[in-house]
C-alpha positions as CSV (number, residue, x, y, z in Angstrom):
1,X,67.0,17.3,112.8
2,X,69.0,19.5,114.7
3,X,68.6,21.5,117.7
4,X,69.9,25.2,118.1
5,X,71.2,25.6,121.4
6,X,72.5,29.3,123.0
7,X,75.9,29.3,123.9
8,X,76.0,30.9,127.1
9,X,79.4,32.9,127.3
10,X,81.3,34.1,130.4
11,X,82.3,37.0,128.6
12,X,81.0,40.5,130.1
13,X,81.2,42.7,127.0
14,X,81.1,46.1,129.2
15,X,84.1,45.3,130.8
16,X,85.8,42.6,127.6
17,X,85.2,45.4,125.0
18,X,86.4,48.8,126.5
19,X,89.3,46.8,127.9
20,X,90.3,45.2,124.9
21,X,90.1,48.9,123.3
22,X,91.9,51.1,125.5
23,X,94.9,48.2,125.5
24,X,94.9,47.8,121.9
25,X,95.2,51.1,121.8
26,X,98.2,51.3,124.4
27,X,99.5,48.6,122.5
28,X,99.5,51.0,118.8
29,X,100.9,54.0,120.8
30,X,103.8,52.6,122.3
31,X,104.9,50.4,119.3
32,X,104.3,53.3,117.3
33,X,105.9,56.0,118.8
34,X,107.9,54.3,121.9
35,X,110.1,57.4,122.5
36,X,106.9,59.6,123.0
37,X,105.0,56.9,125.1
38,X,108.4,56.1,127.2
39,X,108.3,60.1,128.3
40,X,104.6,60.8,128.9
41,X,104.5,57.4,130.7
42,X,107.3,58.6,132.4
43,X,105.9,62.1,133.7
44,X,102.4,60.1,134.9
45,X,104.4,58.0,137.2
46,X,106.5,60.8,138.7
47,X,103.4,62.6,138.8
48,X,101.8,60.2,141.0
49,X,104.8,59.1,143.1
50,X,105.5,63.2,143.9
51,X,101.7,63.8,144.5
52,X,100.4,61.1,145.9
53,X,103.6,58.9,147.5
54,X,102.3,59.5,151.0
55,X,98.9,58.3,150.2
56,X,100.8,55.1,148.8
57,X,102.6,53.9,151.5
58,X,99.9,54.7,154.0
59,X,97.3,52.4,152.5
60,X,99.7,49.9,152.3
61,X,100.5,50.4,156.1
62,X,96.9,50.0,157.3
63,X,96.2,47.2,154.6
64,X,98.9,45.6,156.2
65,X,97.7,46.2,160.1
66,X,94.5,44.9,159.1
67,X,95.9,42.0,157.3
68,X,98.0,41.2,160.8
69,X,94.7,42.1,162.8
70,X,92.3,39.3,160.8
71,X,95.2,36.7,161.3
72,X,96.1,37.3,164.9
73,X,92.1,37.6,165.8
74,X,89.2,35.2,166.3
75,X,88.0,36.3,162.5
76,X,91.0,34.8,161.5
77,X,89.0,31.6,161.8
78,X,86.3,32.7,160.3
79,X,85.4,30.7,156.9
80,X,85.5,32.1,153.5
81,X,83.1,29.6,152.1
82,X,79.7,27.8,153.9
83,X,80.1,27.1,157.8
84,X,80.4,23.5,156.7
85,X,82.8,23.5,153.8
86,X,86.4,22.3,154.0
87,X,89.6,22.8,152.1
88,X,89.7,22.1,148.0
89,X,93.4,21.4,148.3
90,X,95.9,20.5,151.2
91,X,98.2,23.1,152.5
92,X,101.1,22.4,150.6
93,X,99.0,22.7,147.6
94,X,97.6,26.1,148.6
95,X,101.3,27.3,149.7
96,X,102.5,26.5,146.5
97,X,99.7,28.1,144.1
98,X,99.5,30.8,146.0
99,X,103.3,31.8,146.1
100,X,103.6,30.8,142.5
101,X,100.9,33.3,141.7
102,X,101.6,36.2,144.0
103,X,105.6,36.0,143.5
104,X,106.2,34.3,140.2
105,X,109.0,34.9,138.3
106,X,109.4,38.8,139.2
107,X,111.1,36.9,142.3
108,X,113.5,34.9,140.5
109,X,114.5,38.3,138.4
110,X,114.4,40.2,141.2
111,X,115.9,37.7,143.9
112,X,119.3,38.3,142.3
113,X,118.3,42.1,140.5
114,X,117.1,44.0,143.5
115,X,119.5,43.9,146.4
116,X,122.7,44.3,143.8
117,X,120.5,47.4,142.2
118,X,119.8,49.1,146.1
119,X,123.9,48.2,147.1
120,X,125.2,49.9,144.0
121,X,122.2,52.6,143.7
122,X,120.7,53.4,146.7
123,X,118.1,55.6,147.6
124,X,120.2,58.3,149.5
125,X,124.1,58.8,149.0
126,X,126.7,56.8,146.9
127,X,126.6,53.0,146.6
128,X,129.0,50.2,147.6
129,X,130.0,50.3,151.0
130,X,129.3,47.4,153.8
131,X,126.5,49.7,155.5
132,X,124.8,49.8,151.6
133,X,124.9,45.4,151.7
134,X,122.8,45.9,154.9
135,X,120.2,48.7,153.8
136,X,119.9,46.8,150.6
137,X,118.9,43.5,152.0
138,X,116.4,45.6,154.1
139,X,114.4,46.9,150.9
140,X,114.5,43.6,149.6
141,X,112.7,42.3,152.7
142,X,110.3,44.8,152.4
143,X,109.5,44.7,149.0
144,X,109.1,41.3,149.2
145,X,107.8,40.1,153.1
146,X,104.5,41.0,155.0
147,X,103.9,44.3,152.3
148,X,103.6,42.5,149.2
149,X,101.7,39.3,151.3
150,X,99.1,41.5,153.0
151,X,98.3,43.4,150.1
152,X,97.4,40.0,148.1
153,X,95.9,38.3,151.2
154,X,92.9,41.6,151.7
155,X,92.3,41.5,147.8
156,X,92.1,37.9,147.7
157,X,90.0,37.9,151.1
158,X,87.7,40.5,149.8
159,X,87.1,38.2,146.3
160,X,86.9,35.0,147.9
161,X,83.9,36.8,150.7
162,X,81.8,38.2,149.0
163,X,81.9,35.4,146.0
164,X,82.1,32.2,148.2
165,X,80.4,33.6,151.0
166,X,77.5,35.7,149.4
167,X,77.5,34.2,145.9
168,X,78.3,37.9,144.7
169,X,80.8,38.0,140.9
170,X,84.3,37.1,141.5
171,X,85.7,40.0,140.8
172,X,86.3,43.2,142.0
173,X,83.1,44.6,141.9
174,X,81.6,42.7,144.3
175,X,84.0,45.0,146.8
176,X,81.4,47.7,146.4
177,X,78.3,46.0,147.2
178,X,78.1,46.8,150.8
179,X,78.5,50.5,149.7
180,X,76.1,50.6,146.5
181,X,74.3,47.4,146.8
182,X,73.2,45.8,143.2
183,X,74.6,49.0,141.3
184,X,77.4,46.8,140.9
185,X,75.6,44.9,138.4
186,X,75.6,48.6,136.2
187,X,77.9,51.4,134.7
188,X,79.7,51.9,138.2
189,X,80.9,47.4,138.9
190,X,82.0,47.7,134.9
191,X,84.4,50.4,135.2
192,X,85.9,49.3,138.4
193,X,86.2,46.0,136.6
194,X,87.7,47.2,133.6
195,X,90.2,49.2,135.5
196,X,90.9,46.2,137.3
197,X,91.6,44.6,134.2
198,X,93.8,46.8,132.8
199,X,95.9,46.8,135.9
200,X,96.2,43.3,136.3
201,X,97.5,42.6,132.5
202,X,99.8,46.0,132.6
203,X,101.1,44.0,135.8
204,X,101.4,40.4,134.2
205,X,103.0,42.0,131.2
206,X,105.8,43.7,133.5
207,X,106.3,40.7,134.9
208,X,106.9,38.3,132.2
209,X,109.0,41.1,130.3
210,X,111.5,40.8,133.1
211,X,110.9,37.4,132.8
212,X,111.7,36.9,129.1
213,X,114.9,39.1,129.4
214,X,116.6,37.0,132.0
215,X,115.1,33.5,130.0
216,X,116.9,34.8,127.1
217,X,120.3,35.8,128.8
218,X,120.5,32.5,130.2
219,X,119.6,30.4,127.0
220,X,122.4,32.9,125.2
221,X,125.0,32.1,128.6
222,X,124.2,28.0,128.0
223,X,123.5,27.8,124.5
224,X,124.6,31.2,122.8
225,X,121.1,31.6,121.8
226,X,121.3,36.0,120.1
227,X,119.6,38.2,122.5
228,X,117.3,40.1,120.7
229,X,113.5,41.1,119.5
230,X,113.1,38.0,117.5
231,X,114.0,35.5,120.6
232,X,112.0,37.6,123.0
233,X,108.9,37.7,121.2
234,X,109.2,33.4,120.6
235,X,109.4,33.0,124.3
236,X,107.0,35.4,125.3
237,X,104.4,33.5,122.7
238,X,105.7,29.6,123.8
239,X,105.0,31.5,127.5
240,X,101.9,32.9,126.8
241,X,100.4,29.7,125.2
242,X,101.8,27.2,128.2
243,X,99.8,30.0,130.5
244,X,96.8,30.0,128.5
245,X,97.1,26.1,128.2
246,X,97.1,26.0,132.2
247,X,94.1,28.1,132.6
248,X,92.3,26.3,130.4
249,X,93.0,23.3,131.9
250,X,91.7,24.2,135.4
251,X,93.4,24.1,138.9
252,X,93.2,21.1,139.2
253,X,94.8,20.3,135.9
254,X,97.0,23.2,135.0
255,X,98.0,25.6,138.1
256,X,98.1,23.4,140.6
257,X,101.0,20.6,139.1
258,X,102.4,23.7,137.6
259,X,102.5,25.9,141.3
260,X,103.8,22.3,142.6
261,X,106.6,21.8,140.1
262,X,107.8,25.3,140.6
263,X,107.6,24.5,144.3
264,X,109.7,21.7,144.2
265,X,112.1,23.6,141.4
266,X,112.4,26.7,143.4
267,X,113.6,24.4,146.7
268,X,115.8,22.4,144.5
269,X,117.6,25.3,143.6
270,X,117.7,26.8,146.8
271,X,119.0,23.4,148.1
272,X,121.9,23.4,145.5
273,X,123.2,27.0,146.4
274,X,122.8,26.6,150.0
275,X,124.5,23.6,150.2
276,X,127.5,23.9,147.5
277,X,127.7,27.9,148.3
278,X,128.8,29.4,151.5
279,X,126.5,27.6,153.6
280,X,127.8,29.3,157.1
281,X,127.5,32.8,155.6
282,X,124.1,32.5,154.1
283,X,122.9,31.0,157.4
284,X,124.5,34.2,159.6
285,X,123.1,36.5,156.7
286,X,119.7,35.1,156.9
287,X,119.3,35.1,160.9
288,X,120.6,38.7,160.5
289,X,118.8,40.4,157.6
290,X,115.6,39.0,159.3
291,X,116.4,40.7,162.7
292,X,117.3,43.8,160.7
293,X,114.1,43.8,159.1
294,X,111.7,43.6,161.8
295,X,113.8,46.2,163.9
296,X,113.4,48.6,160.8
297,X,109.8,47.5,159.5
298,X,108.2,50.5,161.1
299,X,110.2,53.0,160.2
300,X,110.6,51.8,156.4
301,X,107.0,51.3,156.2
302,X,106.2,55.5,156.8
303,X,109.7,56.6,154.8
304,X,108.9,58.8,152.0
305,X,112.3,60.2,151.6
306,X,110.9,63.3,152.6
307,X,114.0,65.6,153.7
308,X,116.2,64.0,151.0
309,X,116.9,65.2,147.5
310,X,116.0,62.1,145.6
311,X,114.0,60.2,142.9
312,X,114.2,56.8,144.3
313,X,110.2,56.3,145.0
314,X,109.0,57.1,141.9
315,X,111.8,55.4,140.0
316,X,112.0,52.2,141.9
């Protein structure tokens, strides 16, 4: 005789089934009529960059001062789980998840990508030019130093609080509760989530489309793989499975000996160029861009372009 047992799912159908629609349906549009879908797209993001730009890069500045204020004050101690509860995983562990996570490959497309993109298109005036190398390097920095790390340090703060701390959903949510209290368990924690959902999978699909591009340049460079539809499509699904495959197998498991390899892949790397490249010019490049960067941080953090004719902000 055997006993029926309920399956106890993790799915939230609010949030799984209206996000699952809406993409599918983004999904049909822009296969179906990519032209059309390119242009309106197109005119919502210049929309929002013209309209609301300032609003933009002011939320990031104060994310970022209160992302520098929790780490230079005494809450910067304060723990995220019980007062008694240590670290799941050593630093090294944590360094590498979380920089495997929150840069990924957009950094090894964009490592390269970005800084020739600002030196030969800049924001203002014509490209090329030693002042252009210079600027370039700047908006690299930015893009990628203390903006894009305080940013993903408050959202990850904010999830790991109120989840570890209070025992509160972990997911975005849970944000709200001080504001609405257990309405976050109704119509109003459901859309946030489902809007969080959407965002984060529109951002993961950027991400590995870049990503798929320059894997299939480079297997067409080594092994004159085509570059086309066909190829892309295989590596997205042999990427999307090995992803899947990691998730499912835990951190412990999965994304943590994955983080780590890319860790110690990433450094390898790094080692090679540095020490079989211009070793003497990187070193004087470094020490300078970094100086260059903090002496302009303030100043790039507030500019909006505002008294110059161009479309850099919303395109970038």
């Amino acid at each position: 005789m055997f006993l029926e047992k309920k399956v106890k799912t993790t799915i939230l159908k609010p949030v799984f089934i209206p996000s699952v629609v809406l993409l599918s349906l983004l999904v049909f549009y822009a296969a179906g009529m990519p032209e059309h879908a390119a242009n309106v797209f197109s005119s919502i993001k210049d929309g929002i960059a013209e309209k609301f730009g300032w609003f933009y890069m002011l939320s990031v500045a104060v994310i970022v001062a209160f992302a520098l204020f929790l780490v230079l004050s005494s809450y910067g101690r304060f723990r995220l789980g019980p007062d008694q509860s240590t670290p799941a995983y050593s630093n090294t562990s944590w360094f590498a998840m979380l920089f495997s996570a929150g840069m990924g490959i957009g950094l090894m497309f964009f490592g390269v990508a970005e800084p020739v993109t600002h030196f030969l298109s800049p924001p203002v005036g014509e490209g090329g030019g030693v002042e252009n190398m210079q600027n370039a390097m700047n908006i690299v920095f930015l893009h990628w130093g203390l903006h894009a790390w305080g940013i993903y340090a408050i959202v990850g703060l904010v999830l790991a609080y109120f989840s570890f701390r209070h025992g509160l959903p972990l997911s975005i949510r849970s944000a709200l509760y001080p504001l609405i209290g257990d309405r976050i368990y109704g119509g109003i924690g459901h859309t946030v989530d489902t809007v969080a959902v959407l965002g984060t999978i529109l951002g993961v699909a950027t991400s590995l489309g870049f990503g798929v591009l320059q894997i299939n340049s480079g297997l067409n460079y080594l092994f004159d793989v085509p570059i086309g539809i066909g190829v892309q499509v295989v590596l997205i699904a042999i990427t999307t499975a090995l992803a899947t495959i990691s998730v499912v197998m835990g951190l412990d498991g999965g994304i943590k000996r994955l983080s780590e390899l890319n860790i110690y892949l990433a450094v390898a790397l790094m080692a090679f160029i540095f020490l079989l490249g211009p070793t003497f010019h990187i070193l004087s490049s470094l020490v300078q861009n970094i100086g260059s960067y903090l002496s302009e941080i303030v100043f790039m953090t507030f500019n909006l372009y505002a008294y110059d004719k161009t479309t850099w902000m919303g395109g970038w």
